[in-house]
LUMDO-156158 format. One line per 8 residues: number of its first residue (from 1); their letters; for each residue x, y, z of N, C-alpha, C. Coordinates in Angstrom, 2 decimals. Example, Ala and Ser with C-alpha at 12.3 -4.5 7.8 and 13.67 -1.06 7.14 Angstrom:
# LUMDO-156158
1	AS	13.19/-5.69/7.80/12.30/-4.50/7.80/13.20/-3.30/7.80 | 12.85/-2.25/7.08/13.67/-1.06/7.14/12.90/0.03/7.87
# end
This chain:
# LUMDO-156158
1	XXXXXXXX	0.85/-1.19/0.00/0.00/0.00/0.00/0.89/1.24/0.00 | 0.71/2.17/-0.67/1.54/3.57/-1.29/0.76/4.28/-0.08 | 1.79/5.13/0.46/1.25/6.18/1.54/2.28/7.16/1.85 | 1.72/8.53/1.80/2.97/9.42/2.26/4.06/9.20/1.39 | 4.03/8.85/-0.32/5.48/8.54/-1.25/5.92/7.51/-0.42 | 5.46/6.83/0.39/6.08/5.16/0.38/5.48/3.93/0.84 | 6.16/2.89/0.31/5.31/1.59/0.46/5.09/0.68/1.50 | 3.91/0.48/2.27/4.08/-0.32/2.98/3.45/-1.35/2.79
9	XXXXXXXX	3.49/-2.50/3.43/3.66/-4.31/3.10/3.59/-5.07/4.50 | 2.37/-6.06/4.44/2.25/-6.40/5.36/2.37/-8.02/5.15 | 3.23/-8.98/5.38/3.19/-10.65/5.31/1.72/-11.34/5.45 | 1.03/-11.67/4.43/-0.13/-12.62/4.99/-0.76/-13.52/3.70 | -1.38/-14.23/4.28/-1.98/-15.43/3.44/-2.81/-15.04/1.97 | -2.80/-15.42/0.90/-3.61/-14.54/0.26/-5.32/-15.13/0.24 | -5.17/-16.21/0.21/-6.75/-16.81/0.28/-7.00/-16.37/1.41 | -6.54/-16.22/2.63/-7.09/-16.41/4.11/-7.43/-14.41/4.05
17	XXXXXXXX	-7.06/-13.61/3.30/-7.31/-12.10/3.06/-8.21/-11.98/2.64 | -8.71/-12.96/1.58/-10.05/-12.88/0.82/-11.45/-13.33/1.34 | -11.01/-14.34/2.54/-11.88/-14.78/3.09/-11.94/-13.77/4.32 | -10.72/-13.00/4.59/-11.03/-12.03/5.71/-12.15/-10.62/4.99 | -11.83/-10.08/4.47/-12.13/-8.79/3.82/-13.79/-9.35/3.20 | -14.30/-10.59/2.85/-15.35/-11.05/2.62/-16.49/-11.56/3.88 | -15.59/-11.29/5.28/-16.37/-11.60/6.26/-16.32/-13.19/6.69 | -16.02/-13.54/6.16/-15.96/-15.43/6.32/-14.97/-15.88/7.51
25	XXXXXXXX	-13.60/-15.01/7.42/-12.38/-15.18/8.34/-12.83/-14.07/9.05 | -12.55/-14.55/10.88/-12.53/-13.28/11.71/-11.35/-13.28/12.16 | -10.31/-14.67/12.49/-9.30/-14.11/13.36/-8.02/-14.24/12.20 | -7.57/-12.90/13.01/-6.24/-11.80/12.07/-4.95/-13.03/12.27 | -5.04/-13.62/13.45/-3.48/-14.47/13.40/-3.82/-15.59/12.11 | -4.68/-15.81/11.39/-4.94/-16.69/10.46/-4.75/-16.32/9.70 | -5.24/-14.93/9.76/-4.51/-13.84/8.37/-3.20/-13.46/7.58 | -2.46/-12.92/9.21/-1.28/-13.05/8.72/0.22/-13.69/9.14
33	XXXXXXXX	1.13/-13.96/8.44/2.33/-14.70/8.55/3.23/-14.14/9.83 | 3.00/-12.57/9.34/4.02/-12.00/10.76/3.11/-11.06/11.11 | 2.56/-10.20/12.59/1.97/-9.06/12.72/2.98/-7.87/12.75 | 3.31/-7.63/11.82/4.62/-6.13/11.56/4.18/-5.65/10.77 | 4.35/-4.16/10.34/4.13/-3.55/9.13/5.88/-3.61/7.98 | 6.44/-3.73/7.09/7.45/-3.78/6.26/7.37/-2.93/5.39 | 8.45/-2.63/5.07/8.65/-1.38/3.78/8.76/-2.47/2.43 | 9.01/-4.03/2.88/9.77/-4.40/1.62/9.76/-6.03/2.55
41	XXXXXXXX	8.64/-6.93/2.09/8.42/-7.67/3.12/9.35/-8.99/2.58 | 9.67/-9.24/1.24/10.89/-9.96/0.70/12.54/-9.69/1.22 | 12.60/-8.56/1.70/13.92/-8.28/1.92/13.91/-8.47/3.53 | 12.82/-8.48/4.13/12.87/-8.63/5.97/13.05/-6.87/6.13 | 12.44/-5.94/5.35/12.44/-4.46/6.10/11.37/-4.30/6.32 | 11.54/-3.49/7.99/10.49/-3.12/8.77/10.28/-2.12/8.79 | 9.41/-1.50/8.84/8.47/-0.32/8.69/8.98/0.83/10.06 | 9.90/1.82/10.17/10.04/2.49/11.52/8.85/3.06/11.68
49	XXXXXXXX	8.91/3.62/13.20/7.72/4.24/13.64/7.40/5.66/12.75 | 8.65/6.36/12.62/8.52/7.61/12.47/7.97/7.61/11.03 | 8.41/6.69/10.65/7.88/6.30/8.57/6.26/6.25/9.21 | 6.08/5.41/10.34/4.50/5.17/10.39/3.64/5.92/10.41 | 4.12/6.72/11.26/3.32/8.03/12.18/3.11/9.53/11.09 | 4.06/9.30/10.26/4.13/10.17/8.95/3.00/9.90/8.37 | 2.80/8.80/7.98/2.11/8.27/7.07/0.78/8.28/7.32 | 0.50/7.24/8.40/-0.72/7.12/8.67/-1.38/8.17/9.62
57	XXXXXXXX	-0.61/8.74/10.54/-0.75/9.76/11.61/-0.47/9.14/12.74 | -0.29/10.23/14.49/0.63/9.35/15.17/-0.65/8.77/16.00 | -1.50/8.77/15.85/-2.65/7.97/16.32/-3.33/7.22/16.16 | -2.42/6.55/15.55/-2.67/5.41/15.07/-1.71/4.12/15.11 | -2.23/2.94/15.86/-1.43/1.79/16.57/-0.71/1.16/15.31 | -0.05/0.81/15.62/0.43/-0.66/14.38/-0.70/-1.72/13.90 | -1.33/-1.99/14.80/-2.54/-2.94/14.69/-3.30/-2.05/14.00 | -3.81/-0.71/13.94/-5.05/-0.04/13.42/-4.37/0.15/11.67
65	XXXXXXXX	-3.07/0.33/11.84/-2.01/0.00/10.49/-2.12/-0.78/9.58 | -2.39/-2.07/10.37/-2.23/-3.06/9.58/-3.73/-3.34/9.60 | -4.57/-2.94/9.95/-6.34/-3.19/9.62/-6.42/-2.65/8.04 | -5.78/-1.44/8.19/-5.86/-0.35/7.22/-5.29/-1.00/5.99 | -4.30/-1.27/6.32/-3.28/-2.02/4.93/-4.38/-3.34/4.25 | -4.48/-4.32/5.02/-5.84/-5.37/4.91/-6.88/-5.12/4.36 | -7.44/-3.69/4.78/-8.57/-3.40/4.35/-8.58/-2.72/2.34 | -7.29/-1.97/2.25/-7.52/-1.41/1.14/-6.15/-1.55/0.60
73	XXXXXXXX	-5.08/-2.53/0.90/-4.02/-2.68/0.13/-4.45/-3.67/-1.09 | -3.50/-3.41/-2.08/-3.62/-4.16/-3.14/-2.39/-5.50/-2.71 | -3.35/-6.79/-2.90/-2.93/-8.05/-3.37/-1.81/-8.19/-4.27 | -0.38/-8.77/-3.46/0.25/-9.53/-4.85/0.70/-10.39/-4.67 | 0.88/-11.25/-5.71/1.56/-12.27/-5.58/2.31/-12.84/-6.40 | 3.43/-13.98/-6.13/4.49/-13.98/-7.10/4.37/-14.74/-8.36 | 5.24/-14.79/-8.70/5.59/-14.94/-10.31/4.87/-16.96/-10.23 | 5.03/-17.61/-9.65/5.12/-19.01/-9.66/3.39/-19.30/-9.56
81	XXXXXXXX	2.74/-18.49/-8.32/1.14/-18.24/-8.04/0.50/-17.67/-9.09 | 1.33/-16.68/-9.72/0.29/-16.27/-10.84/-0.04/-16.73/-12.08 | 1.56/-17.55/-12.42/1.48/-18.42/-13.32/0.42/-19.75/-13.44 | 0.17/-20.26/-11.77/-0.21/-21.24/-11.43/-2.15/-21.03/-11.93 | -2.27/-19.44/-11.64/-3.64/-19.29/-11.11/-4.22/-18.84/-13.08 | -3.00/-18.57/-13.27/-3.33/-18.17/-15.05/-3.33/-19.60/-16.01 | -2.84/-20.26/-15.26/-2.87/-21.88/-15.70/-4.56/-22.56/-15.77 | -4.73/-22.22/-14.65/-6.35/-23.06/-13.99/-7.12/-22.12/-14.73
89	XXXXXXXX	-7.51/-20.78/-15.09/-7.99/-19.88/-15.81/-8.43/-20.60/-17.34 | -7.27/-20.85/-17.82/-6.41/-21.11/-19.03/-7.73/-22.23/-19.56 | -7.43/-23.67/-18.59/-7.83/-24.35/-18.98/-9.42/-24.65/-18.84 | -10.15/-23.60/-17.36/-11.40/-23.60/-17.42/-12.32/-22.98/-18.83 | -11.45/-22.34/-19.05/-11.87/-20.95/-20.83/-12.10/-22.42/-21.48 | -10.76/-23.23/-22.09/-10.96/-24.47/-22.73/-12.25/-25.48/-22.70 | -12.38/-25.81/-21.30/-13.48/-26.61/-20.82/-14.75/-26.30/-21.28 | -15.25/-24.94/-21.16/-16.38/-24.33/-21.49/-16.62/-24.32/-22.35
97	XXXXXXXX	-15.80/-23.41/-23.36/-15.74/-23.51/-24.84/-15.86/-24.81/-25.91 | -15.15/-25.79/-25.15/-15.45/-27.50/-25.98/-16.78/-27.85/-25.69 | -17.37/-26.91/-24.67/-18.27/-27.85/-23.93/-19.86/-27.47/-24.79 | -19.52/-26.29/-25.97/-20.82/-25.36/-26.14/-20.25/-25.34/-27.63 | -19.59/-25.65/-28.07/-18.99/-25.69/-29.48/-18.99/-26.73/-30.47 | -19.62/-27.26/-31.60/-19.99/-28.55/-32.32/-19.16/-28.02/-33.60 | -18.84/-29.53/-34.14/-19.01/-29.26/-35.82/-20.10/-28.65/-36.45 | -20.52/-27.82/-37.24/-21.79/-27.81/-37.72/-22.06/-28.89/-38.88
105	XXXXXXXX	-21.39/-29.63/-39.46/-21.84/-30.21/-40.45/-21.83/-31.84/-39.25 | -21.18/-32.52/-38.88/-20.85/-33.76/-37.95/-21.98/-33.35/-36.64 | -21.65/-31.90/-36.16/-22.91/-31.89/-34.68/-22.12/-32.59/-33.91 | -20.52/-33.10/-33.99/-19.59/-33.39/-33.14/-19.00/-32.38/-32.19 | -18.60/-32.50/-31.19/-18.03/-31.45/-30.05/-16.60/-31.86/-30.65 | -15.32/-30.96/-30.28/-14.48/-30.64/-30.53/-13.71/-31.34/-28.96 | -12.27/-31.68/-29.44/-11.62/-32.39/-28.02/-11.03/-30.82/-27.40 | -10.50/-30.48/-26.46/-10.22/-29.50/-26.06/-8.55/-29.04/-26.43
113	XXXXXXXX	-8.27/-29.84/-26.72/-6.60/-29.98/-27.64/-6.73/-28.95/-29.20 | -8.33/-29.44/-29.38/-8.58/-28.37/-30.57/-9.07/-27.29/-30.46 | -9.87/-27.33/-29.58/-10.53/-26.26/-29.28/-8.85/-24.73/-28.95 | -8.14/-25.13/-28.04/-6.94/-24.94/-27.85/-5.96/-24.26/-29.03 | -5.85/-24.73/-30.13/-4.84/-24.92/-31.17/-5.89/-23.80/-32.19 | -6.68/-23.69/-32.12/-7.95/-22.35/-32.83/-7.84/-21.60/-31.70 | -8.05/-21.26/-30.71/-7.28/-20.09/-30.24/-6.15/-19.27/-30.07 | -5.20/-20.35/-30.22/-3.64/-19.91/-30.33/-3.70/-19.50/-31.59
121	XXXXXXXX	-4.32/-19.70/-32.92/-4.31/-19.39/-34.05/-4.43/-17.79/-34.08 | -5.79/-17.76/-33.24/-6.68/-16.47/-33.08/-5.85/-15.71/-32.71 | -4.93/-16.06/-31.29/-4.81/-15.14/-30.71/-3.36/-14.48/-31.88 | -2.91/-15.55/-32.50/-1.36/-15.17/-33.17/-1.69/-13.94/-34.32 | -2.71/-14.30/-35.16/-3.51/-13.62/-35.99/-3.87/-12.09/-35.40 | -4.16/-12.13/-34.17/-4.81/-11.04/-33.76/-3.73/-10.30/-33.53 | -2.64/-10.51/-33.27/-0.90/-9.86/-32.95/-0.92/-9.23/-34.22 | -1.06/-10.43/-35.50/-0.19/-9.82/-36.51/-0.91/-8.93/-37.36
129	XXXXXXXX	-2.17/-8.83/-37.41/-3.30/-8.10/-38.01/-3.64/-6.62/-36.98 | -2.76/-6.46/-35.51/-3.41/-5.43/-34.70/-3.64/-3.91/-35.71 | -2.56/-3.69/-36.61/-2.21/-2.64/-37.21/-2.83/-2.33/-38.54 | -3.74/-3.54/-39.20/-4.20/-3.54/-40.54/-5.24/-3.50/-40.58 | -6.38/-2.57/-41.70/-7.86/-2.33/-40.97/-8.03/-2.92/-43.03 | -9.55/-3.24/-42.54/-10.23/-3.46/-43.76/-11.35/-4.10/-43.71 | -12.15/-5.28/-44.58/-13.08/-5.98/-44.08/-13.13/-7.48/-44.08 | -13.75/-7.98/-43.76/-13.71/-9.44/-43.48/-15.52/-9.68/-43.36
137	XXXXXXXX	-15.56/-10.97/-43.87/-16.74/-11.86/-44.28/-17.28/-12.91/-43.17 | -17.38/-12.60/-41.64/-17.69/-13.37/-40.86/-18.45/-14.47/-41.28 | -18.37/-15.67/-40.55/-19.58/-16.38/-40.62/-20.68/-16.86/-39.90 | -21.30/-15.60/-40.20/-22.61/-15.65/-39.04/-23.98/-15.73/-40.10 | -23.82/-17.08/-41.59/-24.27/-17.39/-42.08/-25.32/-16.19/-43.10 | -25.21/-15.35/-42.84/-25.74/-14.39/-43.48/-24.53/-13.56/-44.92 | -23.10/-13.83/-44.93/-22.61/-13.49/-45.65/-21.86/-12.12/-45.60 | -22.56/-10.80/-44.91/-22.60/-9.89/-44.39/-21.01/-9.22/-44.61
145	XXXXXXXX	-20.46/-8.34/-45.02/-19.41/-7.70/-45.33/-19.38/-6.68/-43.64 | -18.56/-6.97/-42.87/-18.40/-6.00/-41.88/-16.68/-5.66/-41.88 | -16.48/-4.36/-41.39/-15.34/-3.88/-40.76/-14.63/-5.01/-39.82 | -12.98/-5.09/-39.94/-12.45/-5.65/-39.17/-12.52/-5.49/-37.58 | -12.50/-4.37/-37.18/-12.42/-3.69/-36.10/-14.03/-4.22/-35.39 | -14.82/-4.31/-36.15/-16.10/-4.69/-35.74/-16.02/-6.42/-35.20 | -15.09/-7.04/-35.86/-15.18/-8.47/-35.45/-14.57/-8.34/-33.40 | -14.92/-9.05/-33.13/-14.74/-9.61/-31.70/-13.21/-10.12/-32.12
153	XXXXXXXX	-12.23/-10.09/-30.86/-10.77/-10.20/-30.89/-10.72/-11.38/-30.24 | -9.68/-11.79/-29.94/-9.19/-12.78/-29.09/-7.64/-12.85/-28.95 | -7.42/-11.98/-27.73/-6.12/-12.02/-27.34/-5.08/-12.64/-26.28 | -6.08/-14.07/-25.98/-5.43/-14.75/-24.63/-6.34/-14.56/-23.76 | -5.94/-15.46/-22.44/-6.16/-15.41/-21.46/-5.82/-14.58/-20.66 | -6.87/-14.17/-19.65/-6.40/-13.08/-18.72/-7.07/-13.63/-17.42 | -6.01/-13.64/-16.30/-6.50/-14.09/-15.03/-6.89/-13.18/-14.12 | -7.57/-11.92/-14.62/-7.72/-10.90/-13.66/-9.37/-11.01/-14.55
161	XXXXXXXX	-10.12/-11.74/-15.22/-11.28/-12.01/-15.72/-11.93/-12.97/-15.38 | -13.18/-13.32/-14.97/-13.43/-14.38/-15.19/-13.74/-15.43/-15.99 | -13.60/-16.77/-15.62/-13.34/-17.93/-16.76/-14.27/-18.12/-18.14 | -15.75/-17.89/-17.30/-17.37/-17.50/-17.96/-17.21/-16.52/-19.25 | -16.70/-15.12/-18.53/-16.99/-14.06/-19.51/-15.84/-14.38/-20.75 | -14.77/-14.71/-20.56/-13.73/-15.28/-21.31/-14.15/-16.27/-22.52 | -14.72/-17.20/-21.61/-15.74/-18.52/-22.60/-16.29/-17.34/-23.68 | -16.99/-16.65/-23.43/-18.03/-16.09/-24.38/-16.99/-14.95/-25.24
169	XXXXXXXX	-15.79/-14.57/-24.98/-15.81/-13.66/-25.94/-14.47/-14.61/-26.95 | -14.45/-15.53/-26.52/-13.39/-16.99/-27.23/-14.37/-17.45/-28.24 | -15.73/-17.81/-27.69/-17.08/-18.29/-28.68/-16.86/-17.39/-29.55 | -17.24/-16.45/-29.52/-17.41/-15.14/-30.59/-16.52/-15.09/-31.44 | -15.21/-15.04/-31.47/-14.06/-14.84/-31.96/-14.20/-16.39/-32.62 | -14.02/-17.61/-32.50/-14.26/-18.81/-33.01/-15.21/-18.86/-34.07 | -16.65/-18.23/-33.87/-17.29/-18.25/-34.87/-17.40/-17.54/-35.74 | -16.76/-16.19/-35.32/-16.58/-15.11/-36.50/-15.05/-15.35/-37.44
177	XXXXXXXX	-14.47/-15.89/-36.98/-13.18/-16.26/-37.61/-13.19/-18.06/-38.32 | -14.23/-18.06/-37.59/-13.89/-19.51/-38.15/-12.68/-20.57/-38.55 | -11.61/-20.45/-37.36/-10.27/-21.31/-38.20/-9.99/-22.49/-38.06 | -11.58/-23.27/-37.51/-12.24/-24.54/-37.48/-13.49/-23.95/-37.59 | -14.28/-24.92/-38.29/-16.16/-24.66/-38.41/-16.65/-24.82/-37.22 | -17.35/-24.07/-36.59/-18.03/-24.00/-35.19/-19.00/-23.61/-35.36 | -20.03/-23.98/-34.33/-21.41/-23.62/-34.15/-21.78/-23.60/-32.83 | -22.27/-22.85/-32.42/-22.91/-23.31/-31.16/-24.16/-24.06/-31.64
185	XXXXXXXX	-23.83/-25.00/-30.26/-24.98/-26.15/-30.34/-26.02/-26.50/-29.48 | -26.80/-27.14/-29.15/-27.89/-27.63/-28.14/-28.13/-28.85/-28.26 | -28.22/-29.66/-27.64/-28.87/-31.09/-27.99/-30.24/-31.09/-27.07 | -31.41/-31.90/-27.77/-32.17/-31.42/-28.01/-32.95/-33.35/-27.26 | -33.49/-33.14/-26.04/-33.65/-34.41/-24.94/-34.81/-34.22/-24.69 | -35.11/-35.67/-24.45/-36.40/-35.95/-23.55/-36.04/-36.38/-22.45 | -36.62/-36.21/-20.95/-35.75/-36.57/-20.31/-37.56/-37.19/-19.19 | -37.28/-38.64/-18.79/-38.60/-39.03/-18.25/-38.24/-39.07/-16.43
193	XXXXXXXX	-39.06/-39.04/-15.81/-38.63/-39.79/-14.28/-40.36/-39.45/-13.61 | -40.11/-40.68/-12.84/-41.39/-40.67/-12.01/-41.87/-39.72/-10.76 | -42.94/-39.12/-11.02/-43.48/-37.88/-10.39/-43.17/-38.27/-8.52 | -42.89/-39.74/-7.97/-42.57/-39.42/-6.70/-41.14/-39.33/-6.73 | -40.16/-39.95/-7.90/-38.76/-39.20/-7.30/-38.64/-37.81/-7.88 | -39.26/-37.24/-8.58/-39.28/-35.71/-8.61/-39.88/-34.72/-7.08 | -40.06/-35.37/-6.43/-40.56/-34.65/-5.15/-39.62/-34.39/-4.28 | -38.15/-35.81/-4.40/-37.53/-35.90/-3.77/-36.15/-34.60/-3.69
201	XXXXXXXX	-35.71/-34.33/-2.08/-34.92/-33.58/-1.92/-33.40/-33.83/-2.02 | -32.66/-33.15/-2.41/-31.14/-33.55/-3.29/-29.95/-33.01/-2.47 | -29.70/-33.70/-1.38/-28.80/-33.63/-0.60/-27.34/-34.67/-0.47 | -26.83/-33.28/-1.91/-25.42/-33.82/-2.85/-24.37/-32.14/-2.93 | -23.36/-32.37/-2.91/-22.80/-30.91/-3.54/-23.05/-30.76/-4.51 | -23.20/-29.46/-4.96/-23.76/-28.94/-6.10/-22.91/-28.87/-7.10 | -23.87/-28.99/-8.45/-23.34/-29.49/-9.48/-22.15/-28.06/-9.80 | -20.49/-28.65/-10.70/-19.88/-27.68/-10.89/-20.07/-26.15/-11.33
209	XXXXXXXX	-19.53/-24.88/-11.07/-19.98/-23.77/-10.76/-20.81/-23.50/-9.39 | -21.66/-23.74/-8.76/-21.89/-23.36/-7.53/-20.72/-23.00/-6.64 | -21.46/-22.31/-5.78/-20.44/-21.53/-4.89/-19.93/-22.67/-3.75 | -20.50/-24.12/-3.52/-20.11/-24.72/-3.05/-20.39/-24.57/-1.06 | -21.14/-23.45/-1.19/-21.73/-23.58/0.20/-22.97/-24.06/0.67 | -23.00/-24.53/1.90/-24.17/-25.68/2.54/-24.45/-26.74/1.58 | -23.38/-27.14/1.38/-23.15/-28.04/0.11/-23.66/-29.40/0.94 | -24.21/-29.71/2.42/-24.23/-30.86/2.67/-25.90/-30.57/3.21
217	XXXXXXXX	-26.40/-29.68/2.62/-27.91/-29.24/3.16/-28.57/-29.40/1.41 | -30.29/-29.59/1.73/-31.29/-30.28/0.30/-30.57/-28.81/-0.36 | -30.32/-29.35/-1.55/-29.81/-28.44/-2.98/-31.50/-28.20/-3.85 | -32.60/-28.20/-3.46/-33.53/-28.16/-4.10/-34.40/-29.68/-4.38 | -35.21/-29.89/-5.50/-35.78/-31.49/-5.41/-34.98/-31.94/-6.23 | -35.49/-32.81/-6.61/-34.87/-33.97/-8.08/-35.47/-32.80/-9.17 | -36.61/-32.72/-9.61/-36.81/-31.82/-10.66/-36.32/-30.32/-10.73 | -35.63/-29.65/-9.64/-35.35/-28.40/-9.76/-33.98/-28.68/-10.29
225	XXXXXXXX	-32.77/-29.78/-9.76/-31.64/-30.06/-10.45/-31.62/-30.39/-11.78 | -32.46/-31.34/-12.25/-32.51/-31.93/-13.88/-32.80/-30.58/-14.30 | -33.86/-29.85/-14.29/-34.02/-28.46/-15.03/-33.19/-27.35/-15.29 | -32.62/-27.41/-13.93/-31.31/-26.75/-13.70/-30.37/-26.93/-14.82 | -30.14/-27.95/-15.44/-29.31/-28.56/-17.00/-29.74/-28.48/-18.15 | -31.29/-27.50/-18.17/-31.38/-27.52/-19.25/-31.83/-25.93/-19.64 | -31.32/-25.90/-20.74/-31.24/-23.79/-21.17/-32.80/-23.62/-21.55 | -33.45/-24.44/-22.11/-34.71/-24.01/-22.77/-36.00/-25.52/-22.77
233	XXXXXXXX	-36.50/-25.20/-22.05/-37.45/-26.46/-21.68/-38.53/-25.85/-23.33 | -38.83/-27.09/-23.68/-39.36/-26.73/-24.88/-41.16/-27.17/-24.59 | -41.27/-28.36/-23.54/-42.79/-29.05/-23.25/-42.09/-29.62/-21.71 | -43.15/-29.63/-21.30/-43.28/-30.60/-20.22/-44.54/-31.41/-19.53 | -45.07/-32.30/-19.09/-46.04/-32.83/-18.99/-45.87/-33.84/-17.73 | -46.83/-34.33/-17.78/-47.19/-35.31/-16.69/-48.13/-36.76/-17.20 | -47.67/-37.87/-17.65/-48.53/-39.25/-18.07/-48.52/-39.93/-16.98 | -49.29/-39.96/-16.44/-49.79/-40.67/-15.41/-48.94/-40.94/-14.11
241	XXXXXXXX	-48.01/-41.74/-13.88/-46.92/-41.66/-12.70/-46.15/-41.07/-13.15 | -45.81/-40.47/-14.84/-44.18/-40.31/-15.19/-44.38/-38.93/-15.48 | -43.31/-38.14/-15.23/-42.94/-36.83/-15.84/-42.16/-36.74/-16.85 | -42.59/-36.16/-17.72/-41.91/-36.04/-19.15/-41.47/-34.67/-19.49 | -40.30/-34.10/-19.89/-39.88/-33.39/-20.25/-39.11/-33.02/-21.70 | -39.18/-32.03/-22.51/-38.58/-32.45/-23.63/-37.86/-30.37/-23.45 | -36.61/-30.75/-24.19/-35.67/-29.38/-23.76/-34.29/-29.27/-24.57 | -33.27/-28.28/-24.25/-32.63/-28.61/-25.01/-31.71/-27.96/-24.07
249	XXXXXXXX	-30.04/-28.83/-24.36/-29.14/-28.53/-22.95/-27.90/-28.30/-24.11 | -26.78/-27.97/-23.38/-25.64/-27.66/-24.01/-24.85/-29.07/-24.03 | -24.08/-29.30/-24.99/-23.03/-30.56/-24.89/-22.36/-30.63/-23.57 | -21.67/-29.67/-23.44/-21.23/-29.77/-21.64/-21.64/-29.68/-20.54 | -22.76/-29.94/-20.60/-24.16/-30.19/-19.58/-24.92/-31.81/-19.58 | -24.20/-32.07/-20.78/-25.13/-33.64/-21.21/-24.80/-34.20/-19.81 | -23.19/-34.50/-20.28/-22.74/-35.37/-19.23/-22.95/-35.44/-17.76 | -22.89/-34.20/-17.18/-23.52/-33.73/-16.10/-24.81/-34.04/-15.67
257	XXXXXXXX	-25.78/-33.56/-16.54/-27.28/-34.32/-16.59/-27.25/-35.63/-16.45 | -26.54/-36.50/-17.33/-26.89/-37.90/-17.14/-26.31/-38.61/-15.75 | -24.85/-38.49/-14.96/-24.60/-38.66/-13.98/-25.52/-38.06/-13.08 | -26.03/-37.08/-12.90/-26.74/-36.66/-11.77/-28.21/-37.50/-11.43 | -28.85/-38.10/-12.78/-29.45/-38.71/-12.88/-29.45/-40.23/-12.49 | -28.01/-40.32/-13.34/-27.79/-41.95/-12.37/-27.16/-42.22/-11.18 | -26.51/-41.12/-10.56/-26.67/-41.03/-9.20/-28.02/-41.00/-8.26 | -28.79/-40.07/-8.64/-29.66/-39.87/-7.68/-31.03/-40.59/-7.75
265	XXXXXXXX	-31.37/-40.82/-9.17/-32.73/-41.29/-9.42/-32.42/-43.22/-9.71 | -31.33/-43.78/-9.51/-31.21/-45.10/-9.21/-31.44/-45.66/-10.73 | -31.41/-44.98/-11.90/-31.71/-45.25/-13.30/-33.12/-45.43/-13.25 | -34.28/-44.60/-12.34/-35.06/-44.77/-12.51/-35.85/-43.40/-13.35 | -34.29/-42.43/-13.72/-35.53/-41.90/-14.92/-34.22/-41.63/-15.83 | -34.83/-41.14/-17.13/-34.00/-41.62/-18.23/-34.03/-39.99/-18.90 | -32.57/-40.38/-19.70/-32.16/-38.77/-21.00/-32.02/-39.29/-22.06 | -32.98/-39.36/-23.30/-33.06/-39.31/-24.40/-32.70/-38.07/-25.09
273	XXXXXXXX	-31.82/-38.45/-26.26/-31.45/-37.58/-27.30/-32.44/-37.77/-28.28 | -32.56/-37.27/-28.37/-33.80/-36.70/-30.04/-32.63/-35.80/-31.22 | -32.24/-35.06/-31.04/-31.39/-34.42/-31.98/-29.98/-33.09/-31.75 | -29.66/-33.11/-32.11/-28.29/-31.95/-32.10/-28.54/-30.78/-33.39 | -29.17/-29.21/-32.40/-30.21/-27.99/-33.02/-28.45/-27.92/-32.78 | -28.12/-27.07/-34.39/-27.10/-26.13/-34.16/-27.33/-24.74/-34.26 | -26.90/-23.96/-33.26/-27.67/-22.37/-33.42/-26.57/-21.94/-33.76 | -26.91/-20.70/-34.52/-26.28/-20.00/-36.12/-25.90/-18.42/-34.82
281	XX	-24.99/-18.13/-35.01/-24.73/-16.64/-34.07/-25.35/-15.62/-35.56 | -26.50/-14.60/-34.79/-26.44/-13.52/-35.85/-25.15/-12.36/-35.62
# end
């Protein structure tokens, strides 16, 4: 933290900061490594008083110092953590993206090795083209002559984004560039189970993405999870004991859907495929 033209630095955990400053962590010795304030907490320099009292004013404790620093210093961390945390980033972008992306002519999903090797394309392209303007012929099936500058970019990964919003502007760039045929896709299910295990309450951790809290308390019924997997319920009904549903889910949701199903409902209700809708980006 910059104060008074100089820096001060306080030793502490970085997850255990996030969970402090979010309310989750209350006690400070969990927080931090050493209770000192430092000018330079790699080199072992300590912060003098008179640097302190400058800075912050002299009424103020070391402890009220280091609240202060906690409360509104900026986070860093080193070269090995960030690499680590731009790594896991890296490959969640991948995951998503294979997971919502088909051939359009096959309606095959892509392995993530490819999905991978069309972005590195993108992103190399996007280096060497930053400086050259003109137009380009997206394919958002309409043919449409637009400005370069108008296409969606793709310049890497960034770990100060999240993984989600990343997914979507990688989609964009994939389908407007096309340097594999892509589509976004839906597959397109019936999915049956009997109206008393749809009543039932689903006390499982929640399916990936959740925040992962009261993860051992009911997550909703059996029918609020299956629905939960699907983007666009198209019918739903009721034949006599059975509930029938017909909808349409993303490829990287199938799999998910069907385990959750044969976990919880004992294979007593079923996911039929009916077809693979490929949707066209306007």
């Amino acid at each position: 933290m910059k104060k008074g033209k100089k820096r001060f630095e306080i030793a502490c955990y970085k997850n255990k900061v996030l969970e402090w400053r979010s309310g989750v962590e209350q006690d400070l010795d969990n927080v931090l490594q050493i209770p000192n304030v430092f000018m330079n907490v790699s080199k072992g320099q300590t912060a003098n008083s008179q640097d302190l009292a400058k800075a912050f004013g002299a009424d103020k404790s070391r402890d009220d110092i280091i609240l202060e620093i906690l409360k509104k210093g900026e986070l860093q961390v080193g070269e090995k953590e960030r690499n680590a945390q731009l790594d896991r980033v890296h490959a969640e972008v991948i995951d998503i993206v294979a997971g919502k992306l088909v051939d359009p002519k096959s309606k095959r999903v892509y392995t993530t090795g490819m999905i991978e090797k069309a972005l590195d394309q993108l992103s190399s392209q996007t280096a060497q083209t930053a400086s050259n303007s003109g137009t380009s012929t997206p394919a958002n099936g309409e043919g449409k002559e637009v400005s370069k500058k108008d296409l969606p970019k793709w310049t890497g990964v960034n770990s100060n984004k999240s993984a989600k919003s990343q997914a979507l502007e990688a989609m964009k760039a994939l389908i407007a560039y096309q340097p594999i045929p892509v589509a976004r896709a839906r597959m397109r299910l019936r999915i049956t189970c009997p109206t008393n295990v749809l009543k039932q309450a689903v006390k499982s951790a929640p399916k990936a993405g959740d925040d992962g809290e009261d993860k051992d308390k009911a997550t909703g019924t059996v029918k609020d999870r299956i629905l939960s997997y699907v983007e666009e319920v198209e019918n739903q009904d009721v034949l006599g004991d059975e509930w029938e549903c017909t909808g349409f889910v993303e490829p990287g949701a199938f799999r998910a859907l069907g385990e959750f199903i044969s976990g919880q409902t004992k294979g007593r209700a079923r996911a039929e495929v009916l077809d693979m809708a490929v949707m066209h980006e306007d």
